[in-house]
CHARMM internal coordinates of N, CA and C (Angstrom, degrees):
IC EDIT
DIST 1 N 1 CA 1.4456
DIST 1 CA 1 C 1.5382
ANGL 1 N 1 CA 1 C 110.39
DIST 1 C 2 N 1.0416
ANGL 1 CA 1 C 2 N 128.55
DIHE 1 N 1 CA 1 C 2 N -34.59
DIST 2 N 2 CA 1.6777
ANGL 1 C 2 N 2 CA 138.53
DIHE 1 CA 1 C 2 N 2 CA -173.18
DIST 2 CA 2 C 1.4107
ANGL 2 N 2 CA 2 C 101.74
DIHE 1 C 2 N 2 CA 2 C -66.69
DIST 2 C 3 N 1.5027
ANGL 2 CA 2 C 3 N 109.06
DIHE 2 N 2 CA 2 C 3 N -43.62
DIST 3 N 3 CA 1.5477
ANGL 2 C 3 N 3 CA 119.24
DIHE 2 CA 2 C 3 N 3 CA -161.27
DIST 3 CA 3 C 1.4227
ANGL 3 N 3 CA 3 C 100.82
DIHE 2 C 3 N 3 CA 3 C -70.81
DIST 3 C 4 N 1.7341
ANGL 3 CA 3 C 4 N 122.08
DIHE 3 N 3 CA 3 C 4 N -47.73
DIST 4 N 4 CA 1.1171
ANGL 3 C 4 N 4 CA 117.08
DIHE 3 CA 3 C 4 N 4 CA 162.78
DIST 4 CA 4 C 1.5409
ANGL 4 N 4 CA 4 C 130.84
DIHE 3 C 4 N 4 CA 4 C -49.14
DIST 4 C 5 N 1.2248
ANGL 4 CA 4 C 5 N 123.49
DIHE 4 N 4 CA 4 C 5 N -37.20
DIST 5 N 5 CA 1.1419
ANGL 4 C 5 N 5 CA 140.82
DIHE 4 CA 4 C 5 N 5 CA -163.20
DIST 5 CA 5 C 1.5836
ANGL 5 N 5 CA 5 C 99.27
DIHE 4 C 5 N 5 CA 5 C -73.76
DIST 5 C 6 N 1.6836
ANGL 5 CA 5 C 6 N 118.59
DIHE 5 N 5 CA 5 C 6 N -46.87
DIST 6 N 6 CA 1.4052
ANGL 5 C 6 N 6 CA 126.82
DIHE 5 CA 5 C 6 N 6 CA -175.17
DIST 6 CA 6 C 1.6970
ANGL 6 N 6 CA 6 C 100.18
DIHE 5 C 6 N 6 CA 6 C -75.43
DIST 6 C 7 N 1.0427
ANGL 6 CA 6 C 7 N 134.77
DIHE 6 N 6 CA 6 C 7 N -9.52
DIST 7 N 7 CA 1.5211
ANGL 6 C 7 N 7 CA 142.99
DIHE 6 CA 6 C 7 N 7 CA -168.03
DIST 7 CA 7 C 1.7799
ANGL 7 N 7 CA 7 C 91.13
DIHE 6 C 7 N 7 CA 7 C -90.75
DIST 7 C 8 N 1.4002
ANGL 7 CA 7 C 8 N 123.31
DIHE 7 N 7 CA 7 C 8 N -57.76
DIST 8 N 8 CA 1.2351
ANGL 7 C 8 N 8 CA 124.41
DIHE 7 CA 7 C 8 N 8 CA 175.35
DIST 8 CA 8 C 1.2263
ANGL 8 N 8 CA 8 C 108.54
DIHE 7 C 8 N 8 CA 8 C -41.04
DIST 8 C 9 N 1.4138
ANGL 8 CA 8 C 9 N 116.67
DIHE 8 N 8 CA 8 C 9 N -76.26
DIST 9 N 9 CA 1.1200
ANGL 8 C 9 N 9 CA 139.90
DIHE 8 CA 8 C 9 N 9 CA 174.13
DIST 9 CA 9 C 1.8282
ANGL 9 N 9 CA 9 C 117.65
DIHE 8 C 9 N 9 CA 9 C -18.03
DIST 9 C 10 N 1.2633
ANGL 9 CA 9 C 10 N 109.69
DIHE 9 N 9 CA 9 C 10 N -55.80
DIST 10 N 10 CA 1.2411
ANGL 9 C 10 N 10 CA 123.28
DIHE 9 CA 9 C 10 N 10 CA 161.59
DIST 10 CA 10 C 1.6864
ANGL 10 N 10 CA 10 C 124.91
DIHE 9 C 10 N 10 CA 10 C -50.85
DIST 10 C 11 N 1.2422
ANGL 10 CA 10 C 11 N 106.95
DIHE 10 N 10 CA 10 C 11 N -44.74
DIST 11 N 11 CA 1.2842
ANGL 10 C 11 N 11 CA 98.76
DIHE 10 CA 10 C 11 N 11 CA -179.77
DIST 11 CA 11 C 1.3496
ANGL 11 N 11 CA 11 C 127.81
DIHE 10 C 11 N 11 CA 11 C -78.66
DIST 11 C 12 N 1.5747
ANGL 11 CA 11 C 12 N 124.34
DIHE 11 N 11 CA 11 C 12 N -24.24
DIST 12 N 12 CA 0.8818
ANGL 11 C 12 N 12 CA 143.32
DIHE 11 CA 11 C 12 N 12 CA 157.90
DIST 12 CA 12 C 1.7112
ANGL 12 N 12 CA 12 C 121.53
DIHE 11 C 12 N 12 CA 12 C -53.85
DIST 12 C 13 N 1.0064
ANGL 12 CA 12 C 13 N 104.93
DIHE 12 N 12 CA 12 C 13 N -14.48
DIST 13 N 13 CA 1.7122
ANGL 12 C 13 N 13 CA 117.38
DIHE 12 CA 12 C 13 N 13 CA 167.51
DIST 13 CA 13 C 1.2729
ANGL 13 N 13 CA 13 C 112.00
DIHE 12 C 13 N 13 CA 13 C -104.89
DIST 13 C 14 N 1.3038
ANGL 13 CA 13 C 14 N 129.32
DIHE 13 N 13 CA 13 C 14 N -19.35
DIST 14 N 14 CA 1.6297
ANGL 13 C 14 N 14 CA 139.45
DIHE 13 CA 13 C 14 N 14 CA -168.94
DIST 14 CA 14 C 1.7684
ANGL 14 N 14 CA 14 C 82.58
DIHE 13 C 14 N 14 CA 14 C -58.81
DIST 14 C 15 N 1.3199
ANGL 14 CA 14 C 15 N 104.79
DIHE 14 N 14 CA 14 C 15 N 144.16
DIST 15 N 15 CA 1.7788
ANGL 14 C 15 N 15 CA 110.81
DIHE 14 CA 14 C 15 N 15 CA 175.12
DIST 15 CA 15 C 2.0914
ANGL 15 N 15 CA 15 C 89.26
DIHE 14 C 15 N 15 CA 15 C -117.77
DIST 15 C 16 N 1.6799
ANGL 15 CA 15 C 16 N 113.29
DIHE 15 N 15 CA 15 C 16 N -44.63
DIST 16 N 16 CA 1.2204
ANGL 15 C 16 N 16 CA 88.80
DIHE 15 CA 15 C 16 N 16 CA 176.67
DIST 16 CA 16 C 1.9886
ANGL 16 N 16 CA 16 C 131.71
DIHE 15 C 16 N 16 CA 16 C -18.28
DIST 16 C 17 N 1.4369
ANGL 16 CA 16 C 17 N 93.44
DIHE 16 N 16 CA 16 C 17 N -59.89
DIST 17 N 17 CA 1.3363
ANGL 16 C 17 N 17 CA 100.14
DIHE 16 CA 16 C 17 N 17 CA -158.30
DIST 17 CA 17 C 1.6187
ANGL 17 N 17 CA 17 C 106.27
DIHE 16 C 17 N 17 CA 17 C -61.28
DIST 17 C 18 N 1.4856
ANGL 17 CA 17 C 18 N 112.33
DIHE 17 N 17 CA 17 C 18 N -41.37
DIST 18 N 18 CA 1.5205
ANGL 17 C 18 N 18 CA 109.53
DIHE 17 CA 17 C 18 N 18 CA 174.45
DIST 18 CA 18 C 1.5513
ANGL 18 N 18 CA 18 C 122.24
DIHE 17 C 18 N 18 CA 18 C -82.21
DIST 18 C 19 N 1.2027
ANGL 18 CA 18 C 19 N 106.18
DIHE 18 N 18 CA 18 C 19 N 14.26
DIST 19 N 19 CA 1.3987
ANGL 18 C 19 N 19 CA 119.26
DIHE 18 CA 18 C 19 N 19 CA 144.91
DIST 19 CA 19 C 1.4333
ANGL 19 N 19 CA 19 C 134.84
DIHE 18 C 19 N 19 CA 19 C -68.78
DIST 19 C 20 N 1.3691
ANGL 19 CA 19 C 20 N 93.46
DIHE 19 N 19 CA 19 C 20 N -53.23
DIST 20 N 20 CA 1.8956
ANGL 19 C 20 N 20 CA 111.74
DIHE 19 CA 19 C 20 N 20 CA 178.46
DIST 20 CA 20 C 1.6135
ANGL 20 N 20 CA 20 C 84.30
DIHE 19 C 20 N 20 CA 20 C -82.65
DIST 20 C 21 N 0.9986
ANGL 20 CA 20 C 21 N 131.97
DIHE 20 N 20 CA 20 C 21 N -44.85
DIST 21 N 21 CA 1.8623
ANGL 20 C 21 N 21 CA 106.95
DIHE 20 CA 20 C 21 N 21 CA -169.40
DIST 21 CA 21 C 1.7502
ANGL 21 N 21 CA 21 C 109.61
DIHE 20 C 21 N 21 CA 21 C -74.67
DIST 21 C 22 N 1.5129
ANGL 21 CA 21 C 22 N 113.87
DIHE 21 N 21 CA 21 C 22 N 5.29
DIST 22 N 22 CA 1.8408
ANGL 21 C 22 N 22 CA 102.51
DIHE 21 CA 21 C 22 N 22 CA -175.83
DIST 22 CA 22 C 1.8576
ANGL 22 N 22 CA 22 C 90.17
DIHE 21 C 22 N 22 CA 22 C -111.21
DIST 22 C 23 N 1.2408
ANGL 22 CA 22 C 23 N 113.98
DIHE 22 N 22 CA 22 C 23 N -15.76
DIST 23 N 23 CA 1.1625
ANGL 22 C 23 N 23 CA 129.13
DIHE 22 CA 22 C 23 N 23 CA 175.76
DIST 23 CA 23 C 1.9457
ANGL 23 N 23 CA 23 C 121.40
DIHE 22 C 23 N 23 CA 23 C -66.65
DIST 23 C 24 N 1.9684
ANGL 23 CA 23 C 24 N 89.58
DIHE 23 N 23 CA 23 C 24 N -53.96
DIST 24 N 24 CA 1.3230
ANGL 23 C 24 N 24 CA 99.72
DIHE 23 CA 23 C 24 N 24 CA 176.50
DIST 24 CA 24 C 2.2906
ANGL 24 N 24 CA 24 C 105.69
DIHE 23 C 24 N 24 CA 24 C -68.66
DIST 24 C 25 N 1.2895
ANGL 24 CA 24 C 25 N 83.66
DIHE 24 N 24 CA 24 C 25 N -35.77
DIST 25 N 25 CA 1.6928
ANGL 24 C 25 N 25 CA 72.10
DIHE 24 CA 24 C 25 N 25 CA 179.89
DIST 25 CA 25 C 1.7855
ANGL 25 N 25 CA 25 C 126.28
DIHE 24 C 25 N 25 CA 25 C -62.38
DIST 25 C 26 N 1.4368
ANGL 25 CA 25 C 26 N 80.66
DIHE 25 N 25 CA 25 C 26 N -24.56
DIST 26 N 26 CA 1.4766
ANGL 25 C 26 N 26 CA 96.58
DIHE 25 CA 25 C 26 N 26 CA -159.22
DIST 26 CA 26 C 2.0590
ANGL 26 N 26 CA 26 C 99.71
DIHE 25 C 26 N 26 CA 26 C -65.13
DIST 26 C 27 N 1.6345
ANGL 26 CA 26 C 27 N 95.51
DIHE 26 N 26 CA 26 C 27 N -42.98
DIST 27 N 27 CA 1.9401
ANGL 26 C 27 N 27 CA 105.96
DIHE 26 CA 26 C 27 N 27 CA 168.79
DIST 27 CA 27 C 1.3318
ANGL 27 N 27 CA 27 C 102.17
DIHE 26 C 27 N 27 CA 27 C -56.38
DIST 27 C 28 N 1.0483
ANGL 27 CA 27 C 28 N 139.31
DIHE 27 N 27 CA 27 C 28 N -61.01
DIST 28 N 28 CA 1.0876
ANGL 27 C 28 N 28 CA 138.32
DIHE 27 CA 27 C 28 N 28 CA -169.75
DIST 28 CA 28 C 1.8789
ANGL 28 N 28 CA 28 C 127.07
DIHE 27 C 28 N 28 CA 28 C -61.66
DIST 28 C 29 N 0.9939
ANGL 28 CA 28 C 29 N 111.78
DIHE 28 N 28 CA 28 C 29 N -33.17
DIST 29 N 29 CA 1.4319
ANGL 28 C 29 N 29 CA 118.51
DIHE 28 CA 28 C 29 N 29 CA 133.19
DIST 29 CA 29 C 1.2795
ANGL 29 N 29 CA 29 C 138.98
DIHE 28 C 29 N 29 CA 29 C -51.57
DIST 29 C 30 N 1.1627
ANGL 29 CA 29 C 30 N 113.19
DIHE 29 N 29 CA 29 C 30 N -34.06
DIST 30 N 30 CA 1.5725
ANGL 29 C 30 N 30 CA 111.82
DIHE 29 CA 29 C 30 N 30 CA -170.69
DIST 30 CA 30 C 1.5774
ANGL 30 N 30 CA 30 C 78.99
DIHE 29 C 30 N 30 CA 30 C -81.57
DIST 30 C 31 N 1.3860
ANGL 30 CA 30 C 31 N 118.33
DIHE 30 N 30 CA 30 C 31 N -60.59
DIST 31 N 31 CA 1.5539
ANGL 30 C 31 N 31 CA 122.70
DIHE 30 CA 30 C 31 N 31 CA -152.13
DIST 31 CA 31 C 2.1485
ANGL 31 N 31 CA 31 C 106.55
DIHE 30 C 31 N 31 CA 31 C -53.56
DIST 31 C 32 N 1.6038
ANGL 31 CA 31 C 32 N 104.05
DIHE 31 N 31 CA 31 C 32 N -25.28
DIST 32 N 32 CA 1.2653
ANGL 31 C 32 N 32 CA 72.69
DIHE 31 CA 31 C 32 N 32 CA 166.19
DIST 32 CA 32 C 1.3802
ANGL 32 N 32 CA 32 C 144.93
DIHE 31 C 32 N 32 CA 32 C -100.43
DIST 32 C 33 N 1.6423
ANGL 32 CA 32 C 33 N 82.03
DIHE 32 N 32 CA 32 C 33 N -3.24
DIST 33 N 33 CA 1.8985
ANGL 32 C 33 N 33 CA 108.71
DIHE 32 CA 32 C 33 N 33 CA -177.25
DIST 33 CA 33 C 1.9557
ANGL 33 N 33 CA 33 C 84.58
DIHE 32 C 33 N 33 CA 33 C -61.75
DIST 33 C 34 N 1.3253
ANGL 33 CA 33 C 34 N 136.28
DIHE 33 N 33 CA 33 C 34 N -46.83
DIST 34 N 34 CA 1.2294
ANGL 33 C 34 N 34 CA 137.92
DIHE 33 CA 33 C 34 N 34 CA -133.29
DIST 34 CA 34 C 1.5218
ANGL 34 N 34 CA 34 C 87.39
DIHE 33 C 34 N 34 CA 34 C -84.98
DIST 34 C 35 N 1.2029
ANGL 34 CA 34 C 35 N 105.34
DIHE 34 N 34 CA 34 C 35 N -40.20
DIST 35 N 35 CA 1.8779
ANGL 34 C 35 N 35 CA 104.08
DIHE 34 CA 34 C 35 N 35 CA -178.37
DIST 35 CA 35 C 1.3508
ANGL 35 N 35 CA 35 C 115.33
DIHE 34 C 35 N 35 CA 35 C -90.44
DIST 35 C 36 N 1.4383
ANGL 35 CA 35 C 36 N 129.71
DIHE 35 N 35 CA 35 C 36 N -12.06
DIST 36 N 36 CA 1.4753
ANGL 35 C 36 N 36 CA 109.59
DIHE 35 CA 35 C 36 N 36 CA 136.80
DIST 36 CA 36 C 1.5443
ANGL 36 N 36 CA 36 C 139.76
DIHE 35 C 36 N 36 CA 36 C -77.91
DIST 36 C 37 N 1.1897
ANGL 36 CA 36 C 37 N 90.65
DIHE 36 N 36 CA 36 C 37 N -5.40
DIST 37 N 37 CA 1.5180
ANGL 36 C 37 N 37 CA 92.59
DIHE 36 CA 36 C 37 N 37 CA -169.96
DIST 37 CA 37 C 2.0964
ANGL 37 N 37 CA 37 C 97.47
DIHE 36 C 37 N 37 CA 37 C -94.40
DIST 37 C 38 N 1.3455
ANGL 37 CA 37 C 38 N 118.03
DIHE 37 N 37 CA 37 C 38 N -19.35
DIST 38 N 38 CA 1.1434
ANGL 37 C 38 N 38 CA 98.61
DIHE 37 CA 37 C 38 N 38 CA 157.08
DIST 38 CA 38 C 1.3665
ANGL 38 N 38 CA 38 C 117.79
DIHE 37 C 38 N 38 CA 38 C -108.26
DIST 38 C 39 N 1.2327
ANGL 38 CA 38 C 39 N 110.62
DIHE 38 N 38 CA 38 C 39 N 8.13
DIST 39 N 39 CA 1.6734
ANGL 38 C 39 N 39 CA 102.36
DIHE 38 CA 38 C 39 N 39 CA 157.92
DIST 39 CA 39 C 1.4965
ANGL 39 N 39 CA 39 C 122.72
DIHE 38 C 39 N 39 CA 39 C -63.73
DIST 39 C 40 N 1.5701
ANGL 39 CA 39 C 40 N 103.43
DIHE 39 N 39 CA 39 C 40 N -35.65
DIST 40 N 40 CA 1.3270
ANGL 39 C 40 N 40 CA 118.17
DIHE 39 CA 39 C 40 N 40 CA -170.69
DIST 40 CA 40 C 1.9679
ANGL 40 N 40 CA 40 C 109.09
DIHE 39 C 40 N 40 CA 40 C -73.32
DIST 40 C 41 N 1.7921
ANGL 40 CA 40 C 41 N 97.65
DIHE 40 N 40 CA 40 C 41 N -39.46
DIST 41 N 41 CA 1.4974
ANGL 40 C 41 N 41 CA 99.16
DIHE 40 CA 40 C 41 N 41 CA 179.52
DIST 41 CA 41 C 1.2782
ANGL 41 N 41 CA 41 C 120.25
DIHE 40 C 41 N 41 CA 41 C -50.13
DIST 41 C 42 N 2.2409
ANGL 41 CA 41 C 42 N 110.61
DIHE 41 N 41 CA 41 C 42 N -39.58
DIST 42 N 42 CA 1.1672
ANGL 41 C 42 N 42 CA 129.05
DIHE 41 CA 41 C 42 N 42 CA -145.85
DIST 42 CA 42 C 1.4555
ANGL 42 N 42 CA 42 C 70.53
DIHE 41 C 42 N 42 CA 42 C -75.51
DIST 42 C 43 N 1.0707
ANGL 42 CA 42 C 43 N 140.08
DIHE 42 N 42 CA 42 C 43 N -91.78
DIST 43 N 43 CA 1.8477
ANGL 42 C 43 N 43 CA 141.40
DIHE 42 CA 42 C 43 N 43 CA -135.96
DIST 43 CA 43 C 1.7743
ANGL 43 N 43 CA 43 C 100.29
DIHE 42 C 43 N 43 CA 43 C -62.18
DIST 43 C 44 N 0.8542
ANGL 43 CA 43 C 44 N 110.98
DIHE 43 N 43 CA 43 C 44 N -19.32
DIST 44 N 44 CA 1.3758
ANGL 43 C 44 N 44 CA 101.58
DIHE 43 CA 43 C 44 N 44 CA -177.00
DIST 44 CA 44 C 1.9083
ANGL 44 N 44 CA 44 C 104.86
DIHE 43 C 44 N 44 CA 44 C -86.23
DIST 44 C 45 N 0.9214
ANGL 44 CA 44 C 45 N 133.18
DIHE 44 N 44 CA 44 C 45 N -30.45
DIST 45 N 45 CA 1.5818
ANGL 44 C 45 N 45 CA 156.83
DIHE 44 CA 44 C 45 N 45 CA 168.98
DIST 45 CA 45 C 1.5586
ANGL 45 N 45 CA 45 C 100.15
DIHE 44 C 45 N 45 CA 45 C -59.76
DIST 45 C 46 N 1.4147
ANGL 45 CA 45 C 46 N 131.15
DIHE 45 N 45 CA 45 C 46 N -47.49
DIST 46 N 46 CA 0.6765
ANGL 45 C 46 N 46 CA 135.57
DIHE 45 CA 45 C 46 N 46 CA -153.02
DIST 46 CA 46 C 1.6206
ANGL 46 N 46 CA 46 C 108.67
DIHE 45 C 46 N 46 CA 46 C -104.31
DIST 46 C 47 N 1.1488
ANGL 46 CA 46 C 47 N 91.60
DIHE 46 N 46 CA 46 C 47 N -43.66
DIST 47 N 47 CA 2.0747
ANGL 46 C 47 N 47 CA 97.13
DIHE 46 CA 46 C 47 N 47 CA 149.69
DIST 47 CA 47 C 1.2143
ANGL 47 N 47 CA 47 C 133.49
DIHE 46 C 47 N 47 CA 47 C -56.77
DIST 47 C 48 N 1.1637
ANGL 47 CA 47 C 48 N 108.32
DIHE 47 N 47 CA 47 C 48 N -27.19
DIST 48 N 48 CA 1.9495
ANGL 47 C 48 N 48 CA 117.27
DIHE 47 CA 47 C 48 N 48 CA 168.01
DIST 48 CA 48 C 1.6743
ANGL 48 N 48 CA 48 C 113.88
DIHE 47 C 48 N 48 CA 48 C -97.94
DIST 48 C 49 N 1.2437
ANGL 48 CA 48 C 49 N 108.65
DIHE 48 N 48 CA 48 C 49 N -18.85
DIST 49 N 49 CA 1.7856
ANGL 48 C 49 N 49 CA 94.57
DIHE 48 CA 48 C 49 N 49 CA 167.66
DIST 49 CA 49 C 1.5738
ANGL 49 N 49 CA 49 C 96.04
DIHE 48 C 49 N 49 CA 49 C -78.07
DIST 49 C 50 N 1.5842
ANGL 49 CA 49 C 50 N 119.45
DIHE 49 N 49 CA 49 C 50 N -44.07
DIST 50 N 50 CA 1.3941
ANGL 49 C 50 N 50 CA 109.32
DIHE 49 CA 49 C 50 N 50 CA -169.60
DIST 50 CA 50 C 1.7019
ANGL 50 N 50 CA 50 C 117.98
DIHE 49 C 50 N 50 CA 50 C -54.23
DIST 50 C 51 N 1.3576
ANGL 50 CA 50 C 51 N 108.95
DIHE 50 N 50 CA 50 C 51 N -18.95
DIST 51 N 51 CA 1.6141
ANGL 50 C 51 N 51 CA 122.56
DIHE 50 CA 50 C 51 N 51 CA -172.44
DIST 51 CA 51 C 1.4594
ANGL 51 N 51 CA 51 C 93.27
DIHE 50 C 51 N 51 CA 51 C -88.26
DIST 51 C 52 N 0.9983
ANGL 51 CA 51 C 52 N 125.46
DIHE 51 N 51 CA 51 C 52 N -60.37
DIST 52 N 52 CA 1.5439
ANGL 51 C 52 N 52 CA 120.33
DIHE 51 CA 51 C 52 N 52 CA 150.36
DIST 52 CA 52 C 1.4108
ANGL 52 N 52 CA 52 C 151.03
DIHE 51 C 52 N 52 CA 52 C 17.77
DIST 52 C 53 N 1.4440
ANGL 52 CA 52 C 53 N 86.54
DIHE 52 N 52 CA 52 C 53 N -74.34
DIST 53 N 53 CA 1.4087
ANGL 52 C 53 N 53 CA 114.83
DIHE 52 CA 52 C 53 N 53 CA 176.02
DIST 53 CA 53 C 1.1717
ANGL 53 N 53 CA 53 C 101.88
DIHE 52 C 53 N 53 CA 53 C -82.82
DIST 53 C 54 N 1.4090
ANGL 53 CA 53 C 54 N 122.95
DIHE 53 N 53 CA 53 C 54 N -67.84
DIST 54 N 54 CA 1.5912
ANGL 53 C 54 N 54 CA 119.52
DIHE 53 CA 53 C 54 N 54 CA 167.11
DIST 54 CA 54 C 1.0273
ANGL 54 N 54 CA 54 C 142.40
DIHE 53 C 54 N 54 CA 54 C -0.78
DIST 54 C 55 N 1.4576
ANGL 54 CA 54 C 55 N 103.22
DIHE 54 N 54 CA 54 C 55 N -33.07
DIST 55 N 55 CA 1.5701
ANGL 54 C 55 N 55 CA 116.36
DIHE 54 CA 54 C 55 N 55 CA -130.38
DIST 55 CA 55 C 1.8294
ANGL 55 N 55 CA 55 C 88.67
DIHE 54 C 55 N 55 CA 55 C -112.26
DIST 55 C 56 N 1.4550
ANGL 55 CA 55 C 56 N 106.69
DIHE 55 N 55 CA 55 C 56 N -35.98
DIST 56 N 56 CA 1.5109
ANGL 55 C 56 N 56 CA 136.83
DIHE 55 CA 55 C 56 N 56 CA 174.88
DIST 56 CA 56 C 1.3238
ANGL 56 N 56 CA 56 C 109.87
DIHE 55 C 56 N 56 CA 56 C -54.40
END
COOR INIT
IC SEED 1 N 1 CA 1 C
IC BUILD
């Protein structure tokens, strides 16, 4: 039971892992700023060819 207990103990000090988890958040942020920000380009791009054409 101790041995288990010192095994807990251990992981809770491990810094690896909250490394890769400030790391994994950190992708995951960028990745959604990156997909609004060309979501936002795509409709806006797509509003000026349509004015565009219009315009023709």
């Amino acid at each position: 039971m101790y041995q288990l207990m010192e095994w807990f103990k251990s992981i809770g000090r491990r810094e690896e892992g909250q490394d890769l988890l400030e790391y994994a958040l950190l992708i995951a942020l960028i990745a959604i700023v990156c997909v609004a920000a060309i979501t936002l380009a795509g409709t806006n791009v797509r509003d000026t060819f349509n004015n565009i054409a219009g315009s023709i």
